[in-house]
C-alpha positions in Angstrom: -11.7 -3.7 -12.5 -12.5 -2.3 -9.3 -15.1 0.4 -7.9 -13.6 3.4 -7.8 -15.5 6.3 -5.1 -14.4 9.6 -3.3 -15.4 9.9 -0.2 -14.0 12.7 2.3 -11.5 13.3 0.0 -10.5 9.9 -0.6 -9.8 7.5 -2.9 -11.2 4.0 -2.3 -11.2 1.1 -4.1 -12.8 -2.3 -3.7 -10.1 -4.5 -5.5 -7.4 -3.6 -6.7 -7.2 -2.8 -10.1 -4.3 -1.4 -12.1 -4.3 2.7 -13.0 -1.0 4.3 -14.6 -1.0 8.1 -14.3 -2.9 8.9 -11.0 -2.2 11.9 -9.7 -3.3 12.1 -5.4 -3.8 15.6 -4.0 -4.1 15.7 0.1 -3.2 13.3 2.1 -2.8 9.3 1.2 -3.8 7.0 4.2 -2.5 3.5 4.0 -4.0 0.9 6.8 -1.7 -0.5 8.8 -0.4 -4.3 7.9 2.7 -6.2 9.1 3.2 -9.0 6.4 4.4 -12.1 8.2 7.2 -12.7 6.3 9.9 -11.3 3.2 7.5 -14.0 1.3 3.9 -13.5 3.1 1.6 -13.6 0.4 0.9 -10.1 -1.3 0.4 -8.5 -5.0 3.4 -6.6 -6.4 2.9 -2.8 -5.7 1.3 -3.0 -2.2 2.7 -0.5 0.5 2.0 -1.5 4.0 3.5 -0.2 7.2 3.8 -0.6 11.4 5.4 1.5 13.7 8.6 -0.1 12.8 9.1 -0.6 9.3 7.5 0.7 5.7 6.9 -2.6 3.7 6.7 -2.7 -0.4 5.6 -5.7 -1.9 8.3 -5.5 -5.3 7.0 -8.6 -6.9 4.3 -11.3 -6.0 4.8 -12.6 -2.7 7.7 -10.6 -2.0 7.9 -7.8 0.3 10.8 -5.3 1.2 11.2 -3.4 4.2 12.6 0.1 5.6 13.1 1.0 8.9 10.9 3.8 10.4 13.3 6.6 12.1 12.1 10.4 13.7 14.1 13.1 11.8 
């Protein structure tokens, strides 16, 4: 299991262990990634982004993508 810390009103962790039931107040910021590919390696439940697309890893290695629009 991961370290779990708070700073500024964050929520940080340094691996990435499994919770059920969190509950973020504020703001959520997610780094920016592109995965290389529908099958770039990656962990079921990861949520990337770019300034094209939202990513969503659904199951090991493999990532779905939506496109990024203004509204």
């Amino acid at each position: 299991m991961g370290t779990i810390s708070a700073p500024q009103q964050g929520l940080t962790t340094s691996s990435a262990p499994s919770f059920a039931g969190i509950t973020l107040t504020g703001d959520m910021v997610v780094a920016t990634k592109t995965p290389a590919s529908a099958s770039a390696a990656g962990t079921a439940g990861t949520i990337a982004w770019d300034t094209s697309y939202l990513y969503v890893c659904t199951a090991t290695n493999t990532w779905e993508r939506v496109a990024v629009a203004s509204w």
